[in-house]
Each structure stands twice: as structure tokens, then as C-alpha cells.
C-alpha positions in Angstrom: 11.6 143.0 116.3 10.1 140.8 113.3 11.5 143.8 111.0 14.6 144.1 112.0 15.1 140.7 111.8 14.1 140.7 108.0 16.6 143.6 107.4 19.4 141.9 108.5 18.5 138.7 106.9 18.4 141.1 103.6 21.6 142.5 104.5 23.1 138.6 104.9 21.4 137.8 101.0 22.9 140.9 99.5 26.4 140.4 100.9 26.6 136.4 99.5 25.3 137.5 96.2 28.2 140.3 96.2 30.6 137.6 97.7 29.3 135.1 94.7 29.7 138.1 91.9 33.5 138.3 92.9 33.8 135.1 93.0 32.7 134.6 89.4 35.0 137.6 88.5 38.2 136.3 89.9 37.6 133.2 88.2 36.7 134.7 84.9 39.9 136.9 85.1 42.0 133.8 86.0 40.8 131.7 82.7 41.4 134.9 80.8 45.2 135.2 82.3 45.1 130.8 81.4 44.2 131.7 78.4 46.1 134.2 77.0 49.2 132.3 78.4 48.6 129.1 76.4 48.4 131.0 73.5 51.5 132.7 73.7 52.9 129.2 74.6 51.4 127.9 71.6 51.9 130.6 69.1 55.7 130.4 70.0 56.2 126.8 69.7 53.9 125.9 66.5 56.5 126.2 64.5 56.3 123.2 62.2 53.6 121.2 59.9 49.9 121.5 60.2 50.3 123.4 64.2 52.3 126.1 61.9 49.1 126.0 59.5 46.7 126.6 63.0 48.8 129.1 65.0 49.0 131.2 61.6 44.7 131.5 61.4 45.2 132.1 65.0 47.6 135.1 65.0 47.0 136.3 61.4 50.3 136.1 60.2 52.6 133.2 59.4 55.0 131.9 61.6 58.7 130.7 60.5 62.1 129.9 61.1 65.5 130.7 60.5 65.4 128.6 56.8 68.9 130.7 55.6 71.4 129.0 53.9 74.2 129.1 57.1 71.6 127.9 59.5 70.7 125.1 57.0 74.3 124.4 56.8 74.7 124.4 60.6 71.6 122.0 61.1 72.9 119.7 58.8 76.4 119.8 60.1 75.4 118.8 64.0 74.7 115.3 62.5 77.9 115.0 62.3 78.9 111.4 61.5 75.6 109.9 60.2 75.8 106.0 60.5 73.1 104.8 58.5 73.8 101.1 57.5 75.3 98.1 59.2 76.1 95.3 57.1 77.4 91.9 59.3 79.0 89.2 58.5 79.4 85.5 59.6 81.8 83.3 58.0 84.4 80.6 58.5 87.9 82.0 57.5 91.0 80.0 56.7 94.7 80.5 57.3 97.6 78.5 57.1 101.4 77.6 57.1 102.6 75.4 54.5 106.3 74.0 53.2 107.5 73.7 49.8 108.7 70.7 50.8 107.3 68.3 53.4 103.6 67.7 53.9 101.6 69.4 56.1 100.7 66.4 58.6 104.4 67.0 58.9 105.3 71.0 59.4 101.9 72.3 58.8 99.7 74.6 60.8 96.4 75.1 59.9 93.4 77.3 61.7 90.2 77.7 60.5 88.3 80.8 62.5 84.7 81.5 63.1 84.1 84.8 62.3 81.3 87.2 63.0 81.6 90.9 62.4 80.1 94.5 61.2 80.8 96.9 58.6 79.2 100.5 59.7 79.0 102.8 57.0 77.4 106.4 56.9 78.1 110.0 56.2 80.6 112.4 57.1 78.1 115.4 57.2 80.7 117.7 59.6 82.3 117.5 55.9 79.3 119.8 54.3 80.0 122.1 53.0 78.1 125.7 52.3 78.6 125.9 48.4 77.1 122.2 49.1 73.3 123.7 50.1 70.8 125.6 48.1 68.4 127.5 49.4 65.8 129.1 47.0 62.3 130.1 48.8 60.8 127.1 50.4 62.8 124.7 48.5 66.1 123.4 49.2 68.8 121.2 47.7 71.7 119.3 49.7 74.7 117.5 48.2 75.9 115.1 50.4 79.2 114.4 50.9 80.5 110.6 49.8 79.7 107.4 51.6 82.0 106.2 53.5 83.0 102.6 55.7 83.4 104.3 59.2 84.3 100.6 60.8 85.0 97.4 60.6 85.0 95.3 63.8 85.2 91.4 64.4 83.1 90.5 67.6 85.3 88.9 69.6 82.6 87.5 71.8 81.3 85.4 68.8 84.6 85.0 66.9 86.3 82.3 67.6 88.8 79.2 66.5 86.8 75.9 65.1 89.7 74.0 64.5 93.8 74.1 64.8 96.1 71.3 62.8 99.5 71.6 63.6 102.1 69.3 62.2 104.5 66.6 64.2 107.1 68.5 64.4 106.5 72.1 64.7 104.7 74.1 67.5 101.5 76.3 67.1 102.4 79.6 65.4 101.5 82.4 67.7 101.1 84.5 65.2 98.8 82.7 62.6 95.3 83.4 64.5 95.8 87.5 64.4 97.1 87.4 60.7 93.9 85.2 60.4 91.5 87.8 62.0 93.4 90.7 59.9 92.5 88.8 57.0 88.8 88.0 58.1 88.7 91.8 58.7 89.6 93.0 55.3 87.1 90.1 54.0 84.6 91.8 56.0 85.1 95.2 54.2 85.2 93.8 50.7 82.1 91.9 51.0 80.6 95.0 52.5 81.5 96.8 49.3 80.7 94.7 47.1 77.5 94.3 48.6 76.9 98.0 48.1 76.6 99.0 51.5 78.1 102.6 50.1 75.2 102.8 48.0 72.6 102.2 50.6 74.2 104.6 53.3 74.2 107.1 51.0 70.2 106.8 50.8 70.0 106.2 54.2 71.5 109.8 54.9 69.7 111.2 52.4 66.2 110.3 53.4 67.2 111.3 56.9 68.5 115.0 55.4 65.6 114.9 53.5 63.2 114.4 56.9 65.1 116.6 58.9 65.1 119.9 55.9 61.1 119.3 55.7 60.8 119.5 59.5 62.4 122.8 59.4 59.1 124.3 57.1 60.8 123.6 53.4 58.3 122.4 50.7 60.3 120.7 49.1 63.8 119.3 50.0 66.1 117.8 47.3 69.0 115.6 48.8 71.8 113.9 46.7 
């Protein structure tokens, strides 16, 4: 009895240690199959900067994209309308209605508006064109198309009338408060340029062309 009793016990011992050895084996395979997944995951995403630099000792070969001169193009393009700059304005603007004649306590209407407003300005870059990109190895140049003032806009929230005069014997003009606010617009746009908000979008855009060409794995990216 006392040896079959140790034989089975021996049996029990030798089938955990077999159970424990596939154990270890599944779980080896399984890291393996991990792994190699992550990898590939890497290796296909690490396409850009120092990852690019790391996948490439990885693999043994350097990894890329699509840096041709229509893909550039297209890249660029999908900006589309680049705002880059805001320039705002607050100011008091004046209008009136005067006679010739009689004095304005008399026939005169006079309104001064509050005005506060924004000048956007950017970069038409669905106006890039292909001649417009160079592409020469791993270095690039971009000529942007011109600056331009995509809006002017008065908040109307924020603009409004201080003060409104009106003479003894005439009634408010209707009319004078939007010819004020068409005149507080175009003030808007000529302090804007004259500001040089042109000039700033157009450095604006570029350093964001610039940014976005040296993501795509250029050395060197010239933008004007």
C-alpha cells in the first residue's frame, strides 16, 4: 500500500510540473505574438522626427513618406483659407448732417458711435499653386500666395451709439447710424493696413507652412 501510494503521488508531481511547463509556454508565445504586433504598430506609424530615427535602427531601413511635389502641393492646399492674424479695433466714430446755411442746434444731426471691431487676415493657400512648390531631396521651397484681409466685422454686441444731437426742427435721420457703421467699417480696414496686418499674416502662414513641411520629414523647408 505505502508504494503505491508514493507512485501516485509521483504521478500527481509530474503532471503539475507538465501543467506549469505549458503554462510558461502559452505565455511565452503570447508575449511573442504582443510583441511582434507592437512592432508592426510602431514601425508603421513612426513616421516622423526622432520615432523615424528609432523605428529605422529597428527595421534596418529608413522609413518615409509620400514627400513628391503633388502630395506637397495637396498638403498645403487642405489649409485652405489660413487665418493667421486678428487685428481689433476700438474707437469712437463720428457722423453727421450739416446745412450750409443754418446752424446745427438748428437742422443738425449729429451721432457719435462706439465702435469695436476685427480685421481677420490670412492666406488663400487653396490658391497654391504647383509651379509654386519645389521639391529638391529633403529640402523644399513654397511660395505663398499674397496676404489678404478675409473680413472685416463690427461687433454689434459692443458697438454702440454714445451720443445723438439732433436739431429743433428736424427729426433723427434713419439713415445716419448705418452710413456711420459703414464708415467705422472701412476705418477698421485702413487702420488694419496701415498697421501691417498683411505683413504679419503673411509670416504667420509662413511659419505654419514651414511647421507643417518639416513634419512631413523635409530637412529643410524654405517658405516665402
Amino acid at each position: 500500500m505505502a508504494i503505491e501510494t508514493r507512485s501516485s503521488t509521483g504521478q500527481q508531481t509530474a503532471h503539475r510540473a507538465s501543467s506549469g511547463a505549458g503554462t510558461v509556454l502559452l505565455a511565452v508565445f503570447l508575449g511573442l505574438l504582443i510583441g511582434m504586433g507592437a512592432l508592426a504598430v510602431f514601425v508603421r506609424e513612426a513616421t516622423y522626427g526622432i520615432w523615424n530615427q528609432v523605428a529605422t535602427k529597428v527595421t534596418g531601413r529608413a522609413l518615409s513618406i509620400d514627400t513628391s511635389q503633388p502630395t506637397v502641393v495637396d498638403r498645403i492646399q487642405k489649409l485652405s483659407r489660413l487665418e493667421s492674424v486678428t487685428y481689433t479695433m476700438d474707437k469712437t466714430v463720428e457722423g453727421d448732417r450739416t446745412s450750409a446755411i443754418l446752424p446745427d442746434f438748428l437742422v443738425g444731426d449729429k451721432l457719435l458711435l462706439n465702435v469695436h471691431g476685427q480685421a481677420i487676415a490670412g492666406v488663400d493657400l487653396g490658391q497654391l499653386k504647383p509651379s509654386d512648390v519645389t521639391v529638391t531631396g529633403k529640402s523644399v521651397h513654397v511660395h505663398l500666395p499674397p496676404a489678404q484681409i478675409f473680413v472685416t466685422a463690427l461687433d454689434d454686441s459692443k458697438t454702440k451709439v454714445f451720443s445723438r444731437a439732433t436739431g429743433f426742427f428736424i427729426q433723427a435721420d434713419p439713415n445716419l447710424e448705418s452710413e456711420v457703421r459703414e464708415k467705422a467699417q472701412q476705418e477698421l480696414h485702413d487702420s488694419a493696413m496701415a498697421a501691417g496686418i498683411l505683413a504679419t499674416a503673411h509670416a504667420n502662414a509662413a511659419s505654419t507652412v514651414t511647421r507643417l513641411l518639416l513634419s512631413l520629414g523635409f530637412d529643410q523647408a524654405q517658405v516665402d
